[in-house]
PyMOL CGO cylinders between C-alpha atoms (Angstrom):
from pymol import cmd
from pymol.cgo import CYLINDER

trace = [
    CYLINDER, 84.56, 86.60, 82.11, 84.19, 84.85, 78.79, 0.3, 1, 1, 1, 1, 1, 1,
    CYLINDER, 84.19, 84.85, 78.79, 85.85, 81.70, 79.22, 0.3, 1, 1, 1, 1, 1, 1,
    CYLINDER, 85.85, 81.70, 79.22, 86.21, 81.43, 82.72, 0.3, 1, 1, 1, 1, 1, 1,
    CYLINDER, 86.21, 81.43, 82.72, 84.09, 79.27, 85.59, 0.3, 1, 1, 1, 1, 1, 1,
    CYLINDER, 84.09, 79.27, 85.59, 84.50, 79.10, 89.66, 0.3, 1, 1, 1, 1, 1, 1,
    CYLINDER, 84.50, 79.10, 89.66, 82.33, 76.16, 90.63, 0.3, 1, 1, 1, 1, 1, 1,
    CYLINDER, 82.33, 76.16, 90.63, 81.93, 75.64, 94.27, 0.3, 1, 1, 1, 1, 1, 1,
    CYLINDER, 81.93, 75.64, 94.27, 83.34, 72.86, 95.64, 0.3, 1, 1, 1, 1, 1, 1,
    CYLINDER, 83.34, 72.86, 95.64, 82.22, 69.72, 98.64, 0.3, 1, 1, 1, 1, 1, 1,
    CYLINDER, 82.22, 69.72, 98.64, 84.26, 69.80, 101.84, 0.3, 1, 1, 1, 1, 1, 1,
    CYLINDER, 84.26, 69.80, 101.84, 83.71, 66.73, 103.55, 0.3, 1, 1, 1, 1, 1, 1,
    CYLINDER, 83.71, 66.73, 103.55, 84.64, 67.23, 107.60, 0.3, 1, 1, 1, 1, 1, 1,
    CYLINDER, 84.64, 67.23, 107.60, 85.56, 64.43, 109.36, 0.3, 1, 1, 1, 1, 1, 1,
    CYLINDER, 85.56, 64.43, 109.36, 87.49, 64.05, 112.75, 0.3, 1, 1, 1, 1, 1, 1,
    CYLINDER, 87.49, 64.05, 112.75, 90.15, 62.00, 111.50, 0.3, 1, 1, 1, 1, 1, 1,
    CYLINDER, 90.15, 62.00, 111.50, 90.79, 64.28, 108.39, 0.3, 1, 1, 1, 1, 1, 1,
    CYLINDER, 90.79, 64.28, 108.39, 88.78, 66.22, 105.61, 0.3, 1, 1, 1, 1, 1, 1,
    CYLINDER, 88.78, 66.22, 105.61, 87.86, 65.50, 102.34, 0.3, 1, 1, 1, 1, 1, 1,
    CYLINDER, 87.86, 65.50, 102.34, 88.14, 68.04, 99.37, 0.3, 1, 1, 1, 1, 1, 1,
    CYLINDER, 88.14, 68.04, 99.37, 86.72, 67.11, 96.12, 0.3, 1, 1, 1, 1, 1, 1,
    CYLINDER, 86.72, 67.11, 96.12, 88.32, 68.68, 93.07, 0.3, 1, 1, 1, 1, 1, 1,
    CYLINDER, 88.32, 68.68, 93.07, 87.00, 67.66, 89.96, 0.3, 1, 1, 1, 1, 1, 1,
    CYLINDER, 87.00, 67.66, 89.96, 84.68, 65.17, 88.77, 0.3, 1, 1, 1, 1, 1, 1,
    CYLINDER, 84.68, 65.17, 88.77, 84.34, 64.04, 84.57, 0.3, 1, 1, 1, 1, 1, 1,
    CYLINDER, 84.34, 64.04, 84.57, 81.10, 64.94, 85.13, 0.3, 1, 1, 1, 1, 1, 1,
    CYLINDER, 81.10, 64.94, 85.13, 81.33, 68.41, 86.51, 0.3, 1, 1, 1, 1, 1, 1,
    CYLINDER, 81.33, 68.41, 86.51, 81.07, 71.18, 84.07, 0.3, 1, 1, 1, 1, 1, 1,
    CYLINDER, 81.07, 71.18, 84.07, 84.35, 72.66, 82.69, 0.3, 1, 1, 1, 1, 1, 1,
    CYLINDER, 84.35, 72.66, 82.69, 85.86, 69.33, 82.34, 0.3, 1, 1, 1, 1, 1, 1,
    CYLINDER, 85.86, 69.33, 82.34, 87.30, 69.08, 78.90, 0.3, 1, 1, 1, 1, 1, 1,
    CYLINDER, 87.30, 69.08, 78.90, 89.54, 65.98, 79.52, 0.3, 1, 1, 1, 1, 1, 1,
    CYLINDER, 89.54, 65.98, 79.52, 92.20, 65.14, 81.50, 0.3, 1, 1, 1, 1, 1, 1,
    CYLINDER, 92.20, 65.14, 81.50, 96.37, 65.31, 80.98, 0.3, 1, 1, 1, 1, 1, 1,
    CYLINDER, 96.37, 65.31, 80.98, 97.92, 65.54, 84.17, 0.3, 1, 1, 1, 1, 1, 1,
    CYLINDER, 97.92, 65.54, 84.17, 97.66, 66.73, 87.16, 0.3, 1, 1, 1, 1, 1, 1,
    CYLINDER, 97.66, 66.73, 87.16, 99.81, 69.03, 89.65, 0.3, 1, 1, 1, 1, 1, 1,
    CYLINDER, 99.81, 69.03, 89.65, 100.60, 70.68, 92.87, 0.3, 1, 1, 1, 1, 1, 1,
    CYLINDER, 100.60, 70.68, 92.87, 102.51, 73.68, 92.93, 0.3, 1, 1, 1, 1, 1, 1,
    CYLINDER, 102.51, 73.68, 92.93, 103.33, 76.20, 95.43, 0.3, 1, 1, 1, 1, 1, 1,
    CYLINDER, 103.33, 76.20, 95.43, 103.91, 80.43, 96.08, 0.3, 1, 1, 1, 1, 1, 1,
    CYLINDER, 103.91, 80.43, 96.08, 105.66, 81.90, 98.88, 0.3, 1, 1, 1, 1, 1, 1,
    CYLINDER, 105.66, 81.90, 98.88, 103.15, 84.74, 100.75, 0.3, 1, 1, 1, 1, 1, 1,
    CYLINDER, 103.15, 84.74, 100.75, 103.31, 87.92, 98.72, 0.3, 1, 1, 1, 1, 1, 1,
    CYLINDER, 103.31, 87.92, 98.72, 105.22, 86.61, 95.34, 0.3, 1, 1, 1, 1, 1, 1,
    CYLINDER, 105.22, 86.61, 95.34, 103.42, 86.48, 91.78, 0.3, 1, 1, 1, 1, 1, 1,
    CYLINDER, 103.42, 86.48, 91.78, 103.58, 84.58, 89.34, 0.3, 1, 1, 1, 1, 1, 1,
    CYLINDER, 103.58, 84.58, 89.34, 102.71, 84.59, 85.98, 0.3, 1, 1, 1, 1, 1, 1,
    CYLINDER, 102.71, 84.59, 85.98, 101.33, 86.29, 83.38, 0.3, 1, 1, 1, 1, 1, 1,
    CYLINDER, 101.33, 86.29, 83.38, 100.92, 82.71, 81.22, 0.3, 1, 1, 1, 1, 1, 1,
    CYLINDER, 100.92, 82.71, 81.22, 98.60, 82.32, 78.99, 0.3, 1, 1, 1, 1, 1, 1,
    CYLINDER, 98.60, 82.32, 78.99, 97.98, 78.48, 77.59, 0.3, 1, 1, 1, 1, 1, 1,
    CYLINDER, 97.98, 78.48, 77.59, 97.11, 78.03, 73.69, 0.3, 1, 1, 1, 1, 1, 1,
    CYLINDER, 97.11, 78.03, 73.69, 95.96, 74.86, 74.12, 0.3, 1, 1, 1, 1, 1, 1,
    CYLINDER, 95.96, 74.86, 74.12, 95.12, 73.91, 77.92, 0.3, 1, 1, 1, 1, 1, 1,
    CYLINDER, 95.12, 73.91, 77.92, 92.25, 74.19, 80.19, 0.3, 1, 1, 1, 1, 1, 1,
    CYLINDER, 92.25, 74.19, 80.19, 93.26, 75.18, 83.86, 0.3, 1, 1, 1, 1, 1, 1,
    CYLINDER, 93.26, 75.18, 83.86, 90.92, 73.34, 86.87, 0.3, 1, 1, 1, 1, 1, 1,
    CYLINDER, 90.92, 73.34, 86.87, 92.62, 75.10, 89.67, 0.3, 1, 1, 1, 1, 1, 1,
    CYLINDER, 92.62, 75.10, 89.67, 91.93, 74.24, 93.47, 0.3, 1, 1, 1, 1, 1, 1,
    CYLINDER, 91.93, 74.24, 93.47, 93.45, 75.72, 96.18, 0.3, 1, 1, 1, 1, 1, 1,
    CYLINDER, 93.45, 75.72, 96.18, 93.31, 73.25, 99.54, 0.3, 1, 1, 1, 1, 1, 1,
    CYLINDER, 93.31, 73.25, 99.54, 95.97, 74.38, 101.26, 0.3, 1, 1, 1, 1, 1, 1,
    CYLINDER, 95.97, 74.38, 101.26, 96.64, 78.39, 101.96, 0.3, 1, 1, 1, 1, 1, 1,
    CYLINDER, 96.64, 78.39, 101.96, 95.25, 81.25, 100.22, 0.3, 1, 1, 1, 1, 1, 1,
    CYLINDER, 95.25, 81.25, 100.22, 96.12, 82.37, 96.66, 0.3, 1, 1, 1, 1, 1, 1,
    CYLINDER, 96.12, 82.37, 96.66, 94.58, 85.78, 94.31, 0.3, 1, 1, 1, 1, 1, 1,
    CYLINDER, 94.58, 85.78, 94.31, 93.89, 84.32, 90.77, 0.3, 1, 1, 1, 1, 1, 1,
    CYLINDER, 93.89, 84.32, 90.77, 93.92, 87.32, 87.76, 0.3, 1, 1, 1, 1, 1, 1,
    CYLINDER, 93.92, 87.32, 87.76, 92.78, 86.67, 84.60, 0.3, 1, 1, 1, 1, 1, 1,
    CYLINDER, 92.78, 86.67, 84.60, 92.94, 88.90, 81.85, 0.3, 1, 1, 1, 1, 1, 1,
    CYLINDER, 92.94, 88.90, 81.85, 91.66, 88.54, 78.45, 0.3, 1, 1, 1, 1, 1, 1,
    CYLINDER, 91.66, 88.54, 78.45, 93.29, 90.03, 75.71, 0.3, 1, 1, 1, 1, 1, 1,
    CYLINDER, 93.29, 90.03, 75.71, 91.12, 87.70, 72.68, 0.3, 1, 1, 1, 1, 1, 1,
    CYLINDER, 91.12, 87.70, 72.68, 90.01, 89.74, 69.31, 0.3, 1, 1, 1, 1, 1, 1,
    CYLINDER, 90.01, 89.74, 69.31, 86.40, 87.64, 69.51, 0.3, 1, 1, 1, 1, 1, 1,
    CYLINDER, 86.40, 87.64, 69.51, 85.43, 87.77, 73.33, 0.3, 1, 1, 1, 1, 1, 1,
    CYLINDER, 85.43, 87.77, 73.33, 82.68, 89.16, 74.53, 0.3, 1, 1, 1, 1, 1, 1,
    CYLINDER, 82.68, 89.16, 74.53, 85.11, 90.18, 77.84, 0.3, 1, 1, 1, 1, 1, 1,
    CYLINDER, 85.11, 90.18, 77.84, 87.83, 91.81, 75.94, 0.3, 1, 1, 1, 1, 1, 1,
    CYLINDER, 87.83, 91.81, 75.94, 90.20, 94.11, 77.73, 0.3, 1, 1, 1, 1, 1, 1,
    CYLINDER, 90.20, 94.11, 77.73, 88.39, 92.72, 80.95, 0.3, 1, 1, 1, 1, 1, 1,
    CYLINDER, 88.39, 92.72, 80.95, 90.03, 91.90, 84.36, 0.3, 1, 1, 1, 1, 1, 1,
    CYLINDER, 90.03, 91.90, 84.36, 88.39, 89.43, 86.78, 0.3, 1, 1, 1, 1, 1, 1,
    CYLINDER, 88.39, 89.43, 86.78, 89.93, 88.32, 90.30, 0.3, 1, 1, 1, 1, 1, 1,
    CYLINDER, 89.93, 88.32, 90.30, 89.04, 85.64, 92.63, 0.3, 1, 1, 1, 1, 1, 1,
    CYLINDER, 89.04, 85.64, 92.63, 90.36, 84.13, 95.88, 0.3, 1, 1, 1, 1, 1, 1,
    CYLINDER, 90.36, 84.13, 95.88, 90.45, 80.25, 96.28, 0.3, 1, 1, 1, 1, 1, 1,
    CYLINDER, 90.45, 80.25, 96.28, 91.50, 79.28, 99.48, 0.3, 1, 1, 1, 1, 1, 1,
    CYLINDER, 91.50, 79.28, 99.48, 89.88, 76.79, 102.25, 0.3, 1, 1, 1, 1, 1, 1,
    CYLINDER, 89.88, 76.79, 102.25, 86.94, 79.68, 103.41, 0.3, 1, 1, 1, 1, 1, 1,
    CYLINDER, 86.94, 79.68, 103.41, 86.46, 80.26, 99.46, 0.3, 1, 1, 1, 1, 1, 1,
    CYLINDER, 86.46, 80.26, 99.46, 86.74, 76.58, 98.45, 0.3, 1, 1, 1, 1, 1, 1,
    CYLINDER, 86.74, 76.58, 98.45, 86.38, 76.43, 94.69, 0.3, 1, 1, 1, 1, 1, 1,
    CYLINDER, 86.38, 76.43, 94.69, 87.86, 75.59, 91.31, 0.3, 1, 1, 1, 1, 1, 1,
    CYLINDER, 87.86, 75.59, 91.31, 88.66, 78.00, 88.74, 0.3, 1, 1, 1, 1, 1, 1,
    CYLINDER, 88.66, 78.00, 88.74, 88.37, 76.98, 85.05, 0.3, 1, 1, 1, 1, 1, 1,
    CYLINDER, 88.37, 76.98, 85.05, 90.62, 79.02, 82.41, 0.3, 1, 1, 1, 1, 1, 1,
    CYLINDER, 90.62, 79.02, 82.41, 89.85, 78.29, 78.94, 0.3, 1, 1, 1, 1, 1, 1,
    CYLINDER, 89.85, 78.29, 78.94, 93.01, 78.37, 76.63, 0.3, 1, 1, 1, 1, 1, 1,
    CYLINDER, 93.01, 78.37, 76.63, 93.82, 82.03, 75.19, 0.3, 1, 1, 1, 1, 1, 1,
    CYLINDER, 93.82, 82.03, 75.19, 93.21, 83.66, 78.98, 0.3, 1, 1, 1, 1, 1, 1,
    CYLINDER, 93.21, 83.66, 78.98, 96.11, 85.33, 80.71, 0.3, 1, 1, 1, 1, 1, 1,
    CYLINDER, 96.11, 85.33, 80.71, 97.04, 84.27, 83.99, 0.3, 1, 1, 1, 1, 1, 1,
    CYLINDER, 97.04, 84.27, 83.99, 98.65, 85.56, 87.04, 0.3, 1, 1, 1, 1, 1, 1,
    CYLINDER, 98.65, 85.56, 87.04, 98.60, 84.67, 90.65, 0.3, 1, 1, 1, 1, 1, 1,
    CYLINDER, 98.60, 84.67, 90.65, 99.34, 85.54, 94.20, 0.3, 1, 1, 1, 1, 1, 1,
    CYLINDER, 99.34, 85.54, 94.20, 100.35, 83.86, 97.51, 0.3, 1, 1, 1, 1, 1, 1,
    CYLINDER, 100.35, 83.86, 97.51, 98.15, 85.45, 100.22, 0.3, 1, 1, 1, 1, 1, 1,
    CYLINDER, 98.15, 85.45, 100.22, 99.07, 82.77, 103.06, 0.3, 1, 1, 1, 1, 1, 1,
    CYLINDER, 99.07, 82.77, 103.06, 102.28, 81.62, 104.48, 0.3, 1, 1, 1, 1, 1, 1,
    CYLINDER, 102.28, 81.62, 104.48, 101.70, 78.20, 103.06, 0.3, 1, 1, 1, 1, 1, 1,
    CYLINDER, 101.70, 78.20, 103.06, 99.61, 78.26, 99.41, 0.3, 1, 1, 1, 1, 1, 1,
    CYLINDER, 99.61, 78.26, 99.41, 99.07, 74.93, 97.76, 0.3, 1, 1, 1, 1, 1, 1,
    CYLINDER, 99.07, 74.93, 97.76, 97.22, 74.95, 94.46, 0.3, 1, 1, 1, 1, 1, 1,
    CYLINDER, 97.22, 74.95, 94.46, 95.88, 71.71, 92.52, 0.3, 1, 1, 1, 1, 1, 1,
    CYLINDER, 95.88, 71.71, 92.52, 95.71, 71.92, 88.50, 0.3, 1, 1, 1, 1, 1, 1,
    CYLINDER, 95.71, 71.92, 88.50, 94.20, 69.29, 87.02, 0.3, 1, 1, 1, 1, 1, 1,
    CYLINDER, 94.20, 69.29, 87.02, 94.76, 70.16, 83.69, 0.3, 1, 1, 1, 1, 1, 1,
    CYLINDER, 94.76, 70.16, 83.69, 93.00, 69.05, 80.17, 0.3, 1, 1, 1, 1, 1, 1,
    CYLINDER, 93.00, 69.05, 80.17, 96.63, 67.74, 78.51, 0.3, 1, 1, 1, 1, 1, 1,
    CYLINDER, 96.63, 67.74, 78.51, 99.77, 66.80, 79.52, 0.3, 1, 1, 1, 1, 1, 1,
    CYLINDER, 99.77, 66.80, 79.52, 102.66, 70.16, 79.93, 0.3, 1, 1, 1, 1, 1, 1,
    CYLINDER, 102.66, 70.16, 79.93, 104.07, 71.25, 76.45, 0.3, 1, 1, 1, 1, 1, 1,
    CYLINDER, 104.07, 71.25, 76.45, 106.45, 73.95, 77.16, 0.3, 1, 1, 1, 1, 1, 1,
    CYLINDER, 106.45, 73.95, 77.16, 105.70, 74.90, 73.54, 0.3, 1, 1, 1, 1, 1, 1,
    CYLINDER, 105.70, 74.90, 73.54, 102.17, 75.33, 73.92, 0.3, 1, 1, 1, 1, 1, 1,
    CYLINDER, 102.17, 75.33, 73.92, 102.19, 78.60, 76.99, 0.3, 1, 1, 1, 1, 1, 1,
    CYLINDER, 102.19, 78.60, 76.99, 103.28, 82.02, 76.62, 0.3, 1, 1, 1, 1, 1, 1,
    CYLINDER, 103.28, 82.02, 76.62, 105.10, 84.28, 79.49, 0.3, 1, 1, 1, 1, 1, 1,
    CYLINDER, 105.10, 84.28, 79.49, 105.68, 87.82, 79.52, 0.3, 1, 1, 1, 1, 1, 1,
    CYLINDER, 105.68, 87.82, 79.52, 105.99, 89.79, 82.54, 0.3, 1, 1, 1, 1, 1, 1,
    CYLINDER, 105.99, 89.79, 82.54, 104.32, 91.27, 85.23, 0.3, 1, 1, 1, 1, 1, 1,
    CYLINDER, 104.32, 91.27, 85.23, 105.03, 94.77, 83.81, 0.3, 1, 1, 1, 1, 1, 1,
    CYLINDER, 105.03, 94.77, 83.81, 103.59, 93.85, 80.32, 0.3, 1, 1, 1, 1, 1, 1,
    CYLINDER, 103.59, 93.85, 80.32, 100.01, 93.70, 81.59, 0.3, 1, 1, 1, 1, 1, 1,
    CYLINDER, 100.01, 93.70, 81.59, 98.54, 96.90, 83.43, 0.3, 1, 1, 1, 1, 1, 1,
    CYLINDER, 98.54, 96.90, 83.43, 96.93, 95.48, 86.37, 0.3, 1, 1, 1, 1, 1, 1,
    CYLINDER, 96.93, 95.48, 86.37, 97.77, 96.90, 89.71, 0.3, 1, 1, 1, 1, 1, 1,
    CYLINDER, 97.77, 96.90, 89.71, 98.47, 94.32, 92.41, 0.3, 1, 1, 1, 1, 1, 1,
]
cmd.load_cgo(trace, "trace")
């Protein structure tokens, strides 16, 4: 999809504890950095849609197992009207970047699903849109 990356990811086992890298300045899809964020969904709930005007997403999940769904509803992309799902999770260990202008949606597959955003700017409640799960036609 237009606008959207998943860039494998370095696990680093070790017996006292693992490593897992998340995003470098270097790595592609970095457009600057705001803040940075763990958040957490329950197995089986879904959040979203949300679609940011102004922020990249760099999404990691370490901990659990969470369904990412973007949708892109943009007049000029090549991917308009297009779907795309993917599955972060420790067997699937990646990041997901969203450009702005992307809808977003995701759900908990695990018991226990930690996500990482490390995100281009700093949260502006101004700067997202959030509509429903209804208002979107994608069947979960």
């Amino acid at each position: 999809m237009d606008g959207v990356i998943l860039t494998p990811l370095k696990q680093i086992y070790h017996p006292k504890g693992d490593i897992f890298h998340a995003m470098k300045k270097s790595d592609v899809g970095y457009t600057g950095f705001g803040e940075a964020y763990f958040s957490t969904i329950h197995k089986d709930e879904i959040k979203g849609w949300k679609k940011h005007t102004q922020m990249t997403l760099n999404l990691v999940v370490p901990v659990g197992e969470i369904e990412f769904v973007m949708h892109d509803d943009r007049e000029d992309s090549l991917s308009k009207g297009e779907f795309l799902s993917a599955i972060l999770g420790i067997d699937t260990y990646q990041r997901l970047t969203v450009a702005p202008n992307v809808w977003v949606a995701f759900r908990g597959l695990k018991e226990t699903n930690l996500l990482l955003n490390v995100a281009s700017i700093e949260h502006d409640p101004t700067e997202a849109i959030t509509i429903t799960l209804d208002e979107v036609p994608y069947a979960w």
